[in-house]
N, C-alpha and C positions, 0 to 999 in steps of 0.2 A: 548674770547680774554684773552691771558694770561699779565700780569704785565711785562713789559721790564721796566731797567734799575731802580733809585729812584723813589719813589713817592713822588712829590713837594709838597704836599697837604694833607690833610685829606678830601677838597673837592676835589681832583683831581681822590682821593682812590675812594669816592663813583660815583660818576658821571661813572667812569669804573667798578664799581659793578653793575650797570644798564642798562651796556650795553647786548644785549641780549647774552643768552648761548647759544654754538654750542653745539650737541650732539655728543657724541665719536663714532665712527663708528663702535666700538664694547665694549659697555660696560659692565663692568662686577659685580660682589659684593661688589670687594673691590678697584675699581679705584675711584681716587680720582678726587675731581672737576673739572671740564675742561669749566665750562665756564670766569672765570679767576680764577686768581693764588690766590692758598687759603692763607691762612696769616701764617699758619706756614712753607708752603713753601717759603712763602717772608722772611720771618723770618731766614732761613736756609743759602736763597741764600745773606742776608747782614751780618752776623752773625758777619762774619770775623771785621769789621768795627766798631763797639760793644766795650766799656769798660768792662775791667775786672766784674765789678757789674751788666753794664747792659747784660753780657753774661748771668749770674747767671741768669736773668730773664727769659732771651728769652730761655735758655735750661729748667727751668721750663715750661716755657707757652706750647712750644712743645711736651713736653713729658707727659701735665698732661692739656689739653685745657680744657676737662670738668671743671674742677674745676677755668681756667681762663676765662671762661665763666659766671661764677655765682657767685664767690667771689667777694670782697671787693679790691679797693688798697692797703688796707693796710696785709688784711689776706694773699694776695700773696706775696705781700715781708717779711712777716713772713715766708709763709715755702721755697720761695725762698733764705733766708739768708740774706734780703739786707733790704733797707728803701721803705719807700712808693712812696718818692722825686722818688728814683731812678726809680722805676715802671712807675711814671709820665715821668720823662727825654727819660727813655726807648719808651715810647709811643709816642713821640713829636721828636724823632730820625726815627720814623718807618713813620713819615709825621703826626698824628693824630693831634689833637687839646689838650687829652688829655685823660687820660686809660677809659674814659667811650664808646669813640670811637673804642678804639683797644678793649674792650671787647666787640661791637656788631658786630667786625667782627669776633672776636674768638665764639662766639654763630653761627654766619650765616655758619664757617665752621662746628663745632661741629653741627649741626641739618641735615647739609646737609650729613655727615658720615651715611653709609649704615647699619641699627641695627644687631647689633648682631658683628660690630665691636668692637675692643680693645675702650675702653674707650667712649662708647655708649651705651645707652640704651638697654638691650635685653628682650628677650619675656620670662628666666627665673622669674618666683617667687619670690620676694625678699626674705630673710631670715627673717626678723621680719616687725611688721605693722607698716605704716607712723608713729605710734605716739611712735615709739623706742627709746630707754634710750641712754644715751651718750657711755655707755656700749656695747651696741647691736650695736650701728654705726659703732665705733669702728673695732668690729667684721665682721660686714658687711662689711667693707671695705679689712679690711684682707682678706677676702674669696673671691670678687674681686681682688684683687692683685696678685692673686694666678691664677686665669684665665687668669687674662690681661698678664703674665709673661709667662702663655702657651699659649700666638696667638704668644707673639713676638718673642720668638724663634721657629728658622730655625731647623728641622733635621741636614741638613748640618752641620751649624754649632758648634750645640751640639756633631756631630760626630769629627768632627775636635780637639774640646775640648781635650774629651777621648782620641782619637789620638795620641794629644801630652803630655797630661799625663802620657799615657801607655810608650810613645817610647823616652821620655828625661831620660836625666842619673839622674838629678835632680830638681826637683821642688823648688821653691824660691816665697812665695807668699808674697806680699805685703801690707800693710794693716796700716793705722793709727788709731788713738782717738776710736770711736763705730766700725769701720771694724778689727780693730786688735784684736775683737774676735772673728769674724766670720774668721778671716787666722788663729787664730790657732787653731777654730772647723776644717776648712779643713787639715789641718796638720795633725791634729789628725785621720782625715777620711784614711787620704791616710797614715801615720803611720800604720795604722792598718793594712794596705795590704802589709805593709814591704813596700812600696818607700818611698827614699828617699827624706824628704821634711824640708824645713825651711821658717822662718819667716823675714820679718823686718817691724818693728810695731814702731821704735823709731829710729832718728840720731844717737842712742849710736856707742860705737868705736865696737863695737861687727857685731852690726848690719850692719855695713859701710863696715865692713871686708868682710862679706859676699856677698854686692857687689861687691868687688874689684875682686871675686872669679867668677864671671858672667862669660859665656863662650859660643858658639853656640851650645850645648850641655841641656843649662838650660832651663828651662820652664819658662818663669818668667808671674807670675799673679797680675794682679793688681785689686785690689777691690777699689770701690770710693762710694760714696755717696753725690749727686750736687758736687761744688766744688773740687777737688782733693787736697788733701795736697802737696803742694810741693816736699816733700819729693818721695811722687808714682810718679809723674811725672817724676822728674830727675831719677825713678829705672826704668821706661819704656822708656825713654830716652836713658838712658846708654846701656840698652838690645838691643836697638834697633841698638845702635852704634855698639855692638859687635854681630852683627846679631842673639843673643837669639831670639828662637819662644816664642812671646808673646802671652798672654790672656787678655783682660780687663771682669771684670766685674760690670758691673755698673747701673745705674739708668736713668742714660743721655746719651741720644744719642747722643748730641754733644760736652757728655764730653772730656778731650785732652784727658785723658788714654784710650778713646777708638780710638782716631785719630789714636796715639801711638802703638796700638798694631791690630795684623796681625788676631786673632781672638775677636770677640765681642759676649758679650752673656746680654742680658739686663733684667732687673726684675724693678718689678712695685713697687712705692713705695707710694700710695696716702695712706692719713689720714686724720680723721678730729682732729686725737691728736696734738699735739703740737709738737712733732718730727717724723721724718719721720719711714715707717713704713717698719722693714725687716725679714716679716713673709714670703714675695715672695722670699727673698734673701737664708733665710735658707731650704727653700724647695728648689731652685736651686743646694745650695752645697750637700743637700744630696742627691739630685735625679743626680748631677752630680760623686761622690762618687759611687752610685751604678753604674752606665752606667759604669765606671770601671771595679768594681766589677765582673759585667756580663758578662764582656769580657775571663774572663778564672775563673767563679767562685771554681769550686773544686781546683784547686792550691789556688784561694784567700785563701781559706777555710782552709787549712795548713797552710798558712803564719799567718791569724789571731789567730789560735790556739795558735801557737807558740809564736807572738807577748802577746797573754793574761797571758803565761805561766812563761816571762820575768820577 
């Protein structure tokens, strides 16, 4: 029985978690719960309803449940960006009583995911033994991020990317604070192949100009990390207005740059560091750079020549 409409209760939640499960009449590896609505789908279909802070939450919980299964209030609104209040407010908006609740239902979804899915246990080897250095977790999680970032991208999509890289007259990538150096590592990726590309990393009058130069012609890319800076937004915005083919690329699935834009490509970003982790981020731009690349490599191979020779 799936969840219709609010849930009045946090005992209203469980009493319908108890009701029994119907089996899918063809289930498969990777379908998802069916005998009611699992929490980060409830989660998705209120989202809308949600304050700016308690968004922050709810697109972390979704995109990274293992970890809001087993942390702390307060550890999630550290790497969600918010307070702990909010993490509670957020939980007692979702009907609970309070986050110890909404974390045993983010567990009951998380155990119920089929192993060997994105963000579940699989039957690989860990990289180092339970009793690993902050160091080794660390790493371990990078190396995880790096898998999780390849279940969640689509072929499709990844083709679509290249696509509109190869066939825009210009590229314009978007990028603030820690992403405006991963826009002008890619800048620099697709410089090397002779396109045409530019940045905006800052409000300056330079960078604004560059907007104003937006056209159905441009490629425009927007990179995010949780939150989006206003600034990405209003440049996916404006693309959008003047019908540029957009890209997001981001971390959140419900972040707005990927509402905003007509392609999405997601990468995984868990840590047990203190800031978020974009080891999966820069193996996407380069593994998206070569899917370029490979598309007419011996011409690349003359342009970068020549580019070196500059």
């Amino acid at each position: 029985m799936a969840l219709s409409g609010n849930v009045k209760d946090a005992a209203a939640w469980r009493r319908m978690r108890r009701l029994p499960m119907k089996e899918p009449s063809a289930p498969t590896a990777t379908a998802p719960p069916t005998g009611h609505q699992a929490l980060s789908a409830y989660i998705r279909t209120r989202f809308d309803e949600f304050s700016r802070s308690q968004k922050d939450v709810a697109q972390y919980i979704v995109d990274h449940l293992d970890e809001a299964a087993f942390q702390t209030a307060e550890e999630l609104a550290r790497r969600a960006s918010t307070s702990s209040s909010t993490v509670v407010r957020f939980s007692q908006a979702l009907g609970f009583e309070g986050f110890p609740e909404l974390q045993q239902a983010a567990r009951d979804e998380y155990r119920r995911r089929p192993p060997g899915l994105a963000g579940t246990p699989s039957a690989v080897a860990p990289l180092f033994s339970l009793d690993h250095t902050e160091f080794e977790a660390a790493l371990a999680a990078d190396h995880v991020n790096v898998e999780d970032t390849a279940h969640k991208l689509s072929r499709g999509d990844v083709e679509a990317a290249i696509d509109a890289i190869v066939s825009a007259s210009k590229v314009l990538i978007a990028g603030t604070d820690q992403m405006a150096f991963f826009a002008s590592y890619l800048r620099h990726l697709l410089m090397l192949l002779d396109l045409r590309a530019e940045i905006v990393a800052s409000p300056s009058q330079e960078a604004l100009g560059r907007l104003s130069r937006i056209d159905d012609q441009t490629l425009v890319i927007g990179l995010s990390a949780g939150r989006p800076h206003p600034l990405i937004t209003r440049t996916m915005k404006l693309a959008r207005h003047r019908k540029a083919p957009t890209l997001a690329i981001t971390d959140a699935t419900l972040s707005e740059v990927a509402r905003l834009a007509r392609i999405r490509l997601y990468y995984s970003s868990n840590t047990p560091a203190f800031v978020r982790s974009h080891t999966a981020l820069l193996s996407l731009i380069q593994a998206l750079a070569y899917g370029v690349y490979s598309r007419d490599a011996q011409q690349y191979d003359v342009r970068i020549k020549a580019f070196r020779l500059k």
